[in-house]
Backbone as a printed PyTorch tensor [residue, N CA C, xyz], in Angstrom:
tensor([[[ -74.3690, -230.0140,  -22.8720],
         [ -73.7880, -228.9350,  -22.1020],
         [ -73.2120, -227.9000,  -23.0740]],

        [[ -73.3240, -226.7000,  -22.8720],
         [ -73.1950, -225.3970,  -23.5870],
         [ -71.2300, -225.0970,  -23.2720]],

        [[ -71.2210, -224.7460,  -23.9220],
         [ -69.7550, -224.3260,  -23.8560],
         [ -69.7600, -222.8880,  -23.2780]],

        [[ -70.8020, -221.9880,  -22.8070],
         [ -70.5220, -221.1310,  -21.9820],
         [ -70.4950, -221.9470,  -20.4250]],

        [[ -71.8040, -223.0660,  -20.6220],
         [ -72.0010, -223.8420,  -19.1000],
         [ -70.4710, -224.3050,  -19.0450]],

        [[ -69.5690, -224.8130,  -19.7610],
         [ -67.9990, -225.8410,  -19.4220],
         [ -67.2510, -224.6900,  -19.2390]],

        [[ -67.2460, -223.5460,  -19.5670],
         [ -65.8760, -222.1340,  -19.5220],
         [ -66.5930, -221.8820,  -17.9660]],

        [[ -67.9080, -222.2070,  -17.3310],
         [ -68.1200, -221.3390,  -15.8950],
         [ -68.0290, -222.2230,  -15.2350]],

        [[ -67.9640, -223.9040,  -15.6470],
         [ -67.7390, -224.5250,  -14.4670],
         [ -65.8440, -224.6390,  -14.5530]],

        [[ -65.4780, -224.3530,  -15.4670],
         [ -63.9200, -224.5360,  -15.4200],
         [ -63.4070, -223.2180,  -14.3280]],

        [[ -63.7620, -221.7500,  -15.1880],
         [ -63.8090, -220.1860,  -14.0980],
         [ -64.2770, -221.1840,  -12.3510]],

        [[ -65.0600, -221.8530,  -12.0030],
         [ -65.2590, -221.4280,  -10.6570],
         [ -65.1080, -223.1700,  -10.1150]],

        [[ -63.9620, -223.5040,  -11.0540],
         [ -63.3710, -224.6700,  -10.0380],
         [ -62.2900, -223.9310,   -9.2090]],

        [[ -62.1580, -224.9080,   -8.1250],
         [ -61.1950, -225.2020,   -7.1350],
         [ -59.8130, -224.3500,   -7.4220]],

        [[ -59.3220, -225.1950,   -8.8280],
         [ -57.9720, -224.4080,   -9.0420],
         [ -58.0330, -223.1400,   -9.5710]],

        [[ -58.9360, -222.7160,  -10.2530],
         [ -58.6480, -221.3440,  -11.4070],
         [ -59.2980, -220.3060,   -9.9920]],

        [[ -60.3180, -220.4510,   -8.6000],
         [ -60.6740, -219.7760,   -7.9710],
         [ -59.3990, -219.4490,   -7.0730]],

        [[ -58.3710, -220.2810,   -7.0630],
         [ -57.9130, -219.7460,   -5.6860],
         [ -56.3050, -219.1590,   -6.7670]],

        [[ -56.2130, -219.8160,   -7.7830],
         [ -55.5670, -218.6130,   -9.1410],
         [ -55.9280, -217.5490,   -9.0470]],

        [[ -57.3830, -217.0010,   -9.2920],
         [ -57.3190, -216.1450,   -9.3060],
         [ -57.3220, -215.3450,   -7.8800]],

        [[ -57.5520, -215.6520,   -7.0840],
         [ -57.1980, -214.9990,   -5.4910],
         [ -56.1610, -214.7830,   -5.3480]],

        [[ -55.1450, -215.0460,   -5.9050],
         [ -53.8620, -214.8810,   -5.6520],
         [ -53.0780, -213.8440,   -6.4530]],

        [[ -52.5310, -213.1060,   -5.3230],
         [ -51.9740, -211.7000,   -5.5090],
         [ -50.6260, -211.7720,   -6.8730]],

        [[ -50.3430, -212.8320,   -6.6720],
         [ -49.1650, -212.9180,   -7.7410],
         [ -48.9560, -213.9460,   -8.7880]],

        [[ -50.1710, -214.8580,   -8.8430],
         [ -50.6600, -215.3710,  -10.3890],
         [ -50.5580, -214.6240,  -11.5070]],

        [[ -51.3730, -213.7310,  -11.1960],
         [ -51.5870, -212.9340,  -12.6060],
         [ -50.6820, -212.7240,  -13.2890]],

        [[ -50.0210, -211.5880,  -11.9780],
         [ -49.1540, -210.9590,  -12.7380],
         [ -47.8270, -211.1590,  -13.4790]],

        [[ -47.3850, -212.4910,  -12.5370],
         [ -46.4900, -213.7070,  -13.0760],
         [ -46.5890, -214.3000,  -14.4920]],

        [[ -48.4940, -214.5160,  -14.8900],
         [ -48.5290, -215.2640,  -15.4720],
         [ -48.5600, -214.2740,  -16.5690]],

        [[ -48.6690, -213.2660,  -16.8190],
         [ -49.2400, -212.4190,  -17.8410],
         [ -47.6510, -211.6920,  -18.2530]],

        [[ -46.7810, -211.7670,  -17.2960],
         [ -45.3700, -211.4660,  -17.7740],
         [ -44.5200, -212.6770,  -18.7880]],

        [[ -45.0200, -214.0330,  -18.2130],
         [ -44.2080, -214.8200,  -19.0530],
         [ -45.4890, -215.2480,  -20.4310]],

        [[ -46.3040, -214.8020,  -20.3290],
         [ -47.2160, -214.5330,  -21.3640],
         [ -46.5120, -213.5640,  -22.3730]],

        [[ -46.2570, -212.5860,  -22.3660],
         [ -45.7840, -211.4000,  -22.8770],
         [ -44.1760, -212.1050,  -23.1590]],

        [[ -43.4390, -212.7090,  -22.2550],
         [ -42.4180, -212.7030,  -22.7280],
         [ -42.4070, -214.2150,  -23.8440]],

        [[ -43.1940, -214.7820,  -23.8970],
         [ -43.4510, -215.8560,  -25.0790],
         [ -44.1470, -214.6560,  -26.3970]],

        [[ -44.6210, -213.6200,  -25.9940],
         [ -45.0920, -213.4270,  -27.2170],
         [ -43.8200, -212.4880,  -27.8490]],

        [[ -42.7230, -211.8560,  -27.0980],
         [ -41.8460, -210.9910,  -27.5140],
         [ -40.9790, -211.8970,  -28.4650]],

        [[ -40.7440, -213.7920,  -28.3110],
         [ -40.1060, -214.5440,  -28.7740],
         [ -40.8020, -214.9440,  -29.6970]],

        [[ -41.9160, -214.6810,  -29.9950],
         [ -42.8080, -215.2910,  -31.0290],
         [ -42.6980, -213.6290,  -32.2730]],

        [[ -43.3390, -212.8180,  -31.6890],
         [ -42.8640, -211.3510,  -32.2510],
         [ -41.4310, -211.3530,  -32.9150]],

        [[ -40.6650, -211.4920,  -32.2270],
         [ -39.0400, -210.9800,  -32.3870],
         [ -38.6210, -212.0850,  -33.6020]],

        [[ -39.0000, -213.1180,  -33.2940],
         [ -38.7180, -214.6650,  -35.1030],
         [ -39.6560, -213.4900,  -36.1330]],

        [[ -41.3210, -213.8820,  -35.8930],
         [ -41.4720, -213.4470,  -36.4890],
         [ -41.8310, -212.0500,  -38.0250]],

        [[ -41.0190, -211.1200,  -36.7400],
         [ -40.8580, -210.2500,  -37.5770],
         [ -39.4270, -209.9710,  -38.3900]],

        [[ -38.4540, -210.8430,  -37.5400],
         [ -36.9910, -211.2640,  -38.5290],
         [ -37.3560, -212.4370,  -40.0210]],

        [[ -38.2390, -213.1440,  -39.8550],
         [ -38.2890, -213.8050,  -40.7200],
         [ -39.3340, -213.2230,  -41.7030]],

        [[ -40.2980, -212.2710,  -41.4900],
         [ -41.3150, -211.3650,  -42.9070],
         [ -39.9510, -210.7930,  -42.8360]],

        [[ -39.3280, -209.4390,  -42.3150],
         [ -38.6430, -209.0000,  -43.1910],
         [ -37.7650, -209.1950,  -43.9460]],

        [[ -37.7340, -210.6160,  -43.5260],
         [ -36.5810, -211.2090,  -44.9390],
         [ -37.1380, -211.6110,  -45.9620]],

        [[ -38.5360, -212.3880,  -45.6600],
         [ -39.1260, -212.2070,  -47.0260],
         [ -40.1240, -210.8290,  -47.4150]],

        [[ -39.6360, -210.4020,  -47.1710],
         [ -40.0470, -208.7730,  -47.7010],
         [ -39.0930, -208.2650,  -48.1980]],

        [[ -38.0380, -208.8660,  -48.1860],
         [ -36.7700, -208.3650,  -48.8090],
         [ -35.4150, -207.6440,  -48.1630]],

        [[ -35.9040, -207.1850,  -47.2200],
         [ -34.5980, -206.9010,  -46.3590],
         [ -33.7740, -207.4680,  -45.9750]],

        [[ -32.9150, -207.3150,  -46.4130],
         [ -31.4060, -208.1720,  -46.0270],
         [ -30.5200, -207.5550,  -44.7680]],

        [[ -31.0610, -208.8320,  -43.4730],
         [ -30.9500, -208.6400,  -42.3130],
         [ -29.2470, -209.1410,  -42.0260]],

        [[ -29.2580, -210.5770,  -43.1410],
         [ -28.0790, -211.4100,  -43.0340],
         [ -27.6120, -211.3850,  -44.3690]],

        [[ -26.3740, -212.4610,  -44.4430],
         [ -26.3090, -213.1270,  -45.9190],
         [ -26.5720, -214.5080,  -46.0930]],

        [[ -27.8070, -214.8500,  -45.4470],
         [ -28.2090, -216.1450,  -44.8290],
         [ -29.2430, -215.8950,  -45.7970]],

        [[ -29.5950, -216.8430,  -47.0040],
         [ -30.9390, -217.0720,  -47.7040],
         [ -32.1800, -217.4830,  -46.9670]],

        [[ -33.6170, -216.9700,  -47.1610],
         [ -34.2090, -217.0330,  -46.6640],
         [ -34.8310, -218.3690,  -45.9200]],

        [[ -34.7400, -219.5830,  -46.3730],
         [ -35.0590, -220.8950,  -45.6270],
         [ -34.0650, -221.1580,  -44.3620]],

        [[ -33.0210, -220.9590,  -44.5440],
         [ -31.9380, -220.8370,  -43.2750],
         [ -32.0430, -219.7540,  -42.2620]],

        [[ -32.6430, -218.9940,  -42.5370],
         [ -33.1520, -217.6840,  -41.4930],
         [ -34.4700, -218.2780,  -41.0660]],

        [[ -35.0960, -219.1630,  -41.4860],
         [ -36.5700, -219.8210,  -40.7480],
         [ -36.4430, -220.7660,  -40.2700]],

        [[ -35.6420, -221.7170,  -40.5740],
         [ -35.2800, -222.9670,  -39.9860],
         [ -34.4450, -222.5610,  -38.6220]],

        [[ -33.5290, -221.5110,  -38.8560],
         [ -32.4150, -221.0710,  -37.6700],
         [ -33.6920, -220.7280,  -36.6700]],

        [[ -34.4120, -220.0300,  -37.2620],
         [ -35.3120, -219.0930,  -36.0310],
         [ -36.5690, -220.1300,  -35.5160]],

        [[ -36.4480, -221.3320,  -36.4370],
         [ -38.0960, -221.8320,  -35.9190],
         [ -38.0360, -222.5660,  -34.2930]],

        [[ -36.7000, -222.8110,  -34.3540],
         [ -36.9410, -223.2460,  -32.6420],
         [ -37.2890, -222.3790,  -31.8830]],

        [[ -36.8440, -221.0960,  -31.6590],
         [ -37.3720, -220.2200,  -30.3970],
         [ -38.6530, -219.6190,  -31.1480]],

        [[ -39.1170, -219.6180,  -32.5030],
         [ -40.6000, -219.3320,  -32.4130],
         [ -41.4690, -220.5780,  -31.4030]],

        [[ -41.2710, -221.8670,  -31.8430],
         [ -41.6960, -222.7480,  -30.8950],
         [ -41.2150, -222.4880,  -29.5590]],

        [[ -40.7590, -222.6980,  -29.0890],
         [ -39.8610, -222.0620,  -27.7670],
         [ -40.8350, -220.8340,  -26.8730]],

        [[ -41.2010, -219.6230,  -27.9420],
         [ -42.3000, -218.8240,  -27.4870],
         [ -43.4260, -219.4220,  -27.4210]],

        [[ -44.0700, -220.2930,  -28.8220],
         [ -45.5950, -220.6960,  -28.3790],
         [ -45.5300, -221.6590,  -27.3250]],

        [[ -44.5040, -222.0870,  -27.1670],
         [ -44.7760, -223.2850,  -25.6940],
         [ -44.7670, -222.7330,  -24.4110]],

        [[ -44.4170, -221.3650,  -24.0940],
         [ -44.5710, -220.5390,  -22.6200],
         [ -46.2200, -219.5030,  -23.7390]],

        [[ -46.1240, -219.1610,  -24.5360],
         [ -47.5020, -218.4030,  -24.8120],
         [ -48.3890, -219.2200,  -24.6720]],

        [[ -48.7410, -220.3400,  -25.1830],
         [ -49.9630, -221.1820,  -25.1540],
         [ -50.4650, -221.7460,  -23.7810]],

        [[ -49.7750, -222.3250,  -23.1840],
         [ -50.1160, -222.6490,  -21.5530],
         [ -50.3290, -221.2120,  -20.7290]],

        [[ -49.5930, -220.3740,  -20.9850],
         [ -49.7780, -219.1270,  -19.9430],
         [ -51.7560, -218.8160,  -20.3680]],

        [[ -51.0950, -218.2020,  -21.7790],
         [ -52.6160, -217.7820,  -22.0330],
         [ -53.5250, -218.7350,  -21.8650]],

        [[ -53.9480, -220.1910,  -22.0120],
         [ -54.8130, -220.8750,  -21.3900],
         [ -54.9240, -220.8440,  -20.0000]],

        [[ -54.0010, -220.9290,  -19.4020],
         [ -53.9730, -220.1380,  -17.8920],
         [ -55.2600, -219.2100,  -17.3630]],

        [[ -54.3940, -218.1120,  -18.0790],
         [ -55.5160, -216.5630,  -17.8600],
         [ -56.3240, -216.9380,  -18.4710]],

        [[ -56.9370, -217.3330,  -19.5340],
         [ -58.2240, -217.7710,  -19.9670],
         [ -59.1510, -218.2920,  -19.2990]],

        [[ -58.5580, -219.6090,  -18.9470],
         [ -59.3760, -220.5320,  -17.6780],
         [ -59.8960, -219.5720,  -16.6320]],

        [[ -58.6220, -218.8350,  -16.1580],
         [ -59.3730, -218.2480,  -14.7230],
         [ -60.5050, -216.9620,  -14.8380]],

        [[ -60.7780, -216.7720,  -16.2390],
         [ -61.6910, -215.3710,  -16.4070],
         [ -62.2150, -216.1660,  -17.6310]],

        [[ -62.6410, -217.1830,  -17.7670],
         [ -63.4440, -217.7120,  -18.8670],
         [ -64.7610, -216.7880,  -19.6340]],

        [[ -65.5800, -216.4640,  -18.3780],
         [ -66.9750, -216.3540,  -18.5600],
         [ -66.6460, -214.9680,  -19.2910]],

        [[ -65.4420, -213.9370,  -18.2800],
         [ -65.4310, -212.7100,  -19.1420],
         [ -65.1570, -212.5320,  -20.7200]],

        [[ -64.2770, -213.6510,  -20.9030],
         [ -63.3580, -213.8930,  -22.5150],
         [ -64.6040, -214.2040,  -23.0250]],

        [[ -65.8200, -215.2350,  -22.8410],
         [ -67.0090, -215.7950,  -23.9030],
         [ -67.4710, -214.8570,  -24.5620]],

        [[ -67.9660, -213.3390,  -23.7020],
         [ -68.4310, -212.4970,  -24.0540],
         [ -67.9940, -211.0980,  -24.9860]],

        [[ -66.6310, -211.5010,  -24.8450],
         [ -65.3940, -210.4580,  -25.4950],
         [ -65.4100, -210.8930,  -26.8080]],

        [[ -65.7580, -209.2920,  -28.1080],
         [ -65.0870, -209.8280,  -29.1890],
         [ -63.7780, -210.0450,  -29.8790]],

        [[ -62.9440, -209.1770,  -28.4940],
         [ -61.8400, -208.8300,  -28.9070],
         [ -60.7310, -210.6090,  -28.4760]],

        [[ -61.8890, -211.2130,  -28.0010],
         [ -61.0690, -212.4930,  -27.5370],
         [ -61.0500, -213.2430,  -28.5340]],

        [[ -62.4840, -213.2210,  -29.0700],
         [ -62.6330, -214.3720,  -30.4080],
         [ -62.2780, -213.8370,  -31.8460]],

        [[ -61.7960, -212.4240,  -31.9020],
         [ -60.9710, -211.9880,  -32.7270],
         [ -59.3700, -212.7480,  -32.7170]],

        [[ -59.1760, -212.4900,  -31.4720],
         [ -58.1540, -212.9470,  -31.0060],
         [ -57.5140, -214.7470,  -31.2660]],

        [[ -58.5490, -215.1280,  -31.1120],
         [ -58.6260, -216.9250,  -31.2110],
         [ -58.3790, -217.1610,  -32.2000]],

        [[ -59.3270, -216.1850,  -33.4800],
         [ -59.4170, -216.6700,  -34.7820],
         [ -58.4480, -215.9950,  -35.8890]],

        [[ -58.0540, -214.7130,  -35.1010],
         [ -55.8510, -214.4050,  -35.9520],
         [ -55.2100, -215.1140,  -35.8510]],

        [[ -55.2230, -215.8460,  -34.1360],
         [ -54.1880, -216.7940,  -33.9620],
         [ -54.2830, -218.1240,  -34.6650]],

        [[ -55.4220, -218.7240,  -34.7210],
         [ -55.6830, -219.8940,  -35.3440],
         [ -55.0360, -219.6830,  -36.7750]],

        [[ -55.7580, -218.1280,  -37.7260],
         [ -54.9540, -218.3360,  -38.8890],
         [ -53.7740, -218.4420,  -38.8920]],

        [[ -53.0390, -217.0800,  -38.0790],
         [ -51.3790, -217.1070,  -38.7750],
         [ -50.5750, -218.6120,  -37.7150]],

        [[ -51.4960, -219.0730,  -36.9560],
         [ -50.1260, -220.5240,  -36.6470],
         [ -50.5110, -221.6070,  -37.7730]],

        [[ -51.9000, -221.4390,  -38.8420],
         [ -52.1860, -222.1890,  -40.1000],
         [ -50.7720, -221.5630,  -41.0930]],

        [[ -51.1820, -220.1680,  -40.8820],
         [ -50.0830, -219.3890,  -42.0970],
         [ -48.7650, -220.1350,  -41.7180]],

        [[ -48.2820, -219.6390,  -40.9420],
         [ -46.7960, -219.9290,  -40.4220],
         [ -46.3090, -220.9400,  -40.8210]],

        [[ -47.0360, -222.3210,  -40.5160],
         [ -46.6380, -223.2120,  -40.0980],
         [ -46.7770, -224.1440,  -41.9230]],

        [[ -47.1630, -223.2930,  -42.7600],
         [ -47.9300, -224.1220,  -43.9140],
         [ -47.0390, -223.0930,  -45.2330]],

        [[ -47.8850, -222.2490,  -45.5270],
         [ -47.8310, -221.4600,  -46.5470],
         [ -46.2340, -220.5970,  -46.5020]],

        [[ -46.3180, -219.9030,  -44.9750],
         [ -45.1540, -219.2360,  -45.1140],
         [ -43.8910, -220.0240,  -45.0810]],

        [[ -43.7520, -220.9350,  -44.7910],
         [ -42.3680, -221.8830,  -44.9750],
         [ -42.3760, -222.1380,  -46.2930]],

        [[ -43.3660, -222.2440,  -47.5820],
         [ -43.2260, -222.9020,  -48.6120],
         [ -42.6600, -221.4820,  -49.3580]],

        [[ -43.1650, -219.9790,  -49.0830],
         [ -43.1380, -218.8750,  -49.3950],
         [ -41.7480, -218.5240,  -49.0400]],

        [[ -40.9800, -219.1560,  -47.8560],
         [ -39.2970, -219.0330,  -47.7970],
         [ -38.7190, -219.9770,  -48.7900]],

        [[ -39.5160, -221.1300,  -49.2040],
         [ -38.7940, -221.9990,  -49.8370],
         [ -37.8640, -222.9800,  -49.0190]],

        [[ -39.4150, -223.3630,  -48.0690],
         [ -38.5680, -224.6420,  -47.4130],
         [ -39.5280, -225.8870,  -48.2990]],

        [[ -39.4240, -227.0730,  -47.8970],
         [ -40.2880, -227.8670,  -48.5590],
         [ -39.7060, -228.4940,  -49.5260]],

        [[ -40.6670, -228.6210,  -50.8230],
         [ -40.8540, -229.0600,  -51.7430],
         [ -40.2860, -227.7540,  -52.8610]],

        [[ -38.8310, -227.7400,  -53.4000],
         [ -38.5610, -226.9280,  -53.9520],
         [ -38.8770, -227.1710,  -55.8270]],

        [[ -39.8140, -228.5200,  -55.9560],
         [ -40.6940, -227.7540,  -57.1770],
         [ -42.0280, -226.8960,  -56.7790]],

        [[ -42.3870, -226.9800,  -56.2430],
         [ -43.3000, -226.1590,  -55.8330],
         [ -43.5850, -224.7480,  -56.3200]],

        [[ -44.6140, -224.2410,  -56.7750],
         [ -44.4710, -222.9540,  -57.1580],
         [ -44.5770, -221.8450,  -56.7300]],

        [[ -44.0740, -221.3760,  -55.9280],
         [ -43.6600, -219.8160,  -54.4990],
         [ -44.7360, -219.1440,  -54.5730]],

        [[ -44.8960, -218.8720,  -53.5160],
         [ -46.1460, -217.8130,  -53.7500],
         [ -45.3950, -216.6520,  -53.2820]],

        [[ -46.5560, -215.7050,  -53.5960],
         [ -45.8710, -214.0720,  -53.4240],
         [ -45.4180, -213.9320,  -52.0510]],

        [[ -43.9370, -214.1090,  -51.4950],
         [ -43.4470, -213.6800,  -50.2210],
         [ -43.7350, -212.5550,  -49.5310]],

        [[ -44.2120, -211.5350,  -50.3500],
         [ -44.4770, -210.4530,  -49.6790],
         [ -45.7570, -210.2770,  -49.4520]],

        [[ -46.7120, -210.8350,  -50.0330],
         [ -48.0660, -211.1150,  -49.9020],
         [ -47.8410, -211.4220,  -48.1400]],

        [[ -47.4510, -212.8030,  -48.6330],
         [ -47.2430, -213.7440,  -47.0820],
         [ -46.7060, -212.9820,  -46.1240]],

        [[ -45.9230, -212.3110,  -46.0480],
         [ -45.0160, -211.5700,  -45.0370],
         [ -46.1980, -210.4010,  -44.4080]],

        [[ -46.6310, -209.8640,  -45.2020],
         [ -47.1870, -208.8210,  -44.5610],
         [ -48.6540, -209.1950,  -44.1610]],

        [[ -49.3670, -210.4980,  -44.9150],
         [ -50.7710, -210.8960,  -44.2420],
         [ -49.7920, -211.2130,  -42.3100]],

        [[ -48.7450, -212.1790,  -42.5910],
         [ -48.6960, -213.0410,  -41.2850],
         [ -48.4590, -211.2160,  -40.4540]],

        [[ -47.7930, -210.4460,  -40.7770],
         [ -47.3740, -209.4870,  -40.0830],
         [ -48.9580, -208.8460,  -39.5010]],

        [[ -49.7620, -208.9080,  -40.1530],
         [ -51.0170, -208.0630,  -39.5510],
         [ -51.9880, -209.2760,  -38.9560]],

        [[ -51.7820, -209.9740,  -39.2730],
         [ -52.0330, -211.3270,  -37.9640],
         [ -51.5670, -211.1180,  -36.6400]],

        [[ -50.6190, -211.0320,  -36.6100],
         [ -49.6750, -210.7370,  -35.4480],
         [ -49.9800, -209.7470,  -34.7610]],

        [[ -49.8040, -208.9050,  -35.5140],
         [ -50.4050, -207.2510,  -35.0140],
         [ -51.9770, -207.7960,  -34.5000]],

        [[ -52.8500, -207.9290,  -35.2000],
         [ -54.1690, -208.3480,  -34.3330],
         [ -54.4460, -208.9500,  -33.4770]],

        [[ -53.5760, -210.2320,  -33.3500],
         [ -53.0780, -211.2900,  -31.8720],
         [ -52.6280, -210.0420,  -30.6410]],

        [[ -51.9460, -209.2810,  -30.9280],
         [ -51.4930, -208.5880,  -29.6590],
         [ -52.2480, -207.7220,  -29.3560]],

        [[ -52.7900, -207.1970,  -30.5630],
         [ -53.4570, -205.6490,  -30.3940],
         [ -55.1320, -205.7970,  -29.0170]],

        [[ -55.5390, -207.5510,  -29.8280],
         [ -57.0480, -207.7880,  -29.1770],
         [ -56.4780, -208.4270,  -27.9860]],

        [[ -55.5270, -209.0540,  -27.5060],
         [ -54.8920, -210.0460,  -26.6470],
         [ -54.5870, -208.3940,  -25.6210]],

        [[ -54.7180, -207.7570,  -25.7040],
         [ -54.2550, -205.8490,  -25.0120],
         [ -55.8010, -205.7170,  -24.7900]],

        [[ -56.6070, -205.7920,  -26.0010],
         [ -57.7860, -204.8340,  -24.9320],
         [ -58.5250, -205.7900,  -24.2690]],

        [[ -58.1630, -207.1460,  -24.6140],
         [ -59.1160, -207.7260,  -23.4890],
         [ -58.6880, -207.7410,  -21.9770]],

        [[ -57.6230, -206.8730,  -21.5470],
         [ -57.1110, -206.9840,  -20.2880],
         [ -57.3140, -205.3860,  -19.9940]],

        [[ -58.1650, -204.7150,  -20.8130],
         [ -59.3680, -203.0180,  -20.6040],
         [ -60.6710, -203.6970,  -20.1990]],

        [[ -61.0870, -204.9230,  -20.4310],
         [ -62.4580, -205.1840,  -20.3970],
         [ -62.5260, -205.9320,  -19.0440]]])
């Protein structure tokens, strides 16, 4: 079975058909979508600009990621179910979108980045370790981000 055949029999089951019939799914779901990504946004752009150097606090940079990593999690746990949500119920349209599998494959990197490189780049971890360029890191995860929202926007033009 084709993985376009499993995204159209998932689109035109039972539950995602009468989802999408419904006048106030969407729009429900696409608000607390947005508001997981404003909590995912809002960490992560407090935590690049600290390793970019801006001094937001007088909190060193591993204590400004550790403080913030719960409500980044906090956001991906209302972003990830919502957006599988809307996914499910418009499958067949997302297969065909590049702006979706753009989308899949920013997100896949920067929750690799985030969750790996950029904590070692605050200097959480293993403090022999040898740092990599924070600002490198800060501004790749920052245009990750930016591409997660930017393609996660036009696929709701298509």
């Amino acid at each position: 079975m084709s993985l376009l055949a499993i995204l159209q029999w998932c689109e035109h089951s039972d539950l995602f058909v009468l989802l999408r019939s419904s006048s106030c799914f969407f729009p429900v779901t696409a608000a607390l979508h947005l508001f997981g990504l404003t909590l995912v946004g809002g960490t992560t752009v407090l935590v690049d600009l600290r390793l970019l150097g801006v001094d937001l606090w007088r909190d060193r940079a591993p204590q400004i990621v550790l403080g913030l990593e719960r409500w980044l999690l906090i956001g991906l746990g209302i972003m990830v179910p919502t957006g599988l949500l809307m996914f499910l119920s418009t499958a067949t349209k997302c297969y065909y979108l590049t702006a979706f599998w753009t989308k899949m494959t920013a997100l896949a990197l920067v929750l690799a980045l985030t969750f790996t490189v950029r904590r070692r780049a605050a200097g959480i971890g293993d403090t022999h370790a040898r740092r990599l360029p924070s600002q490198f890191i800060a501004v790749l995860s920052l245009t990750l981000w930016t591409i997660v929202a930017v393609c996660g926007r036009l696929i709701g033009f298509y």
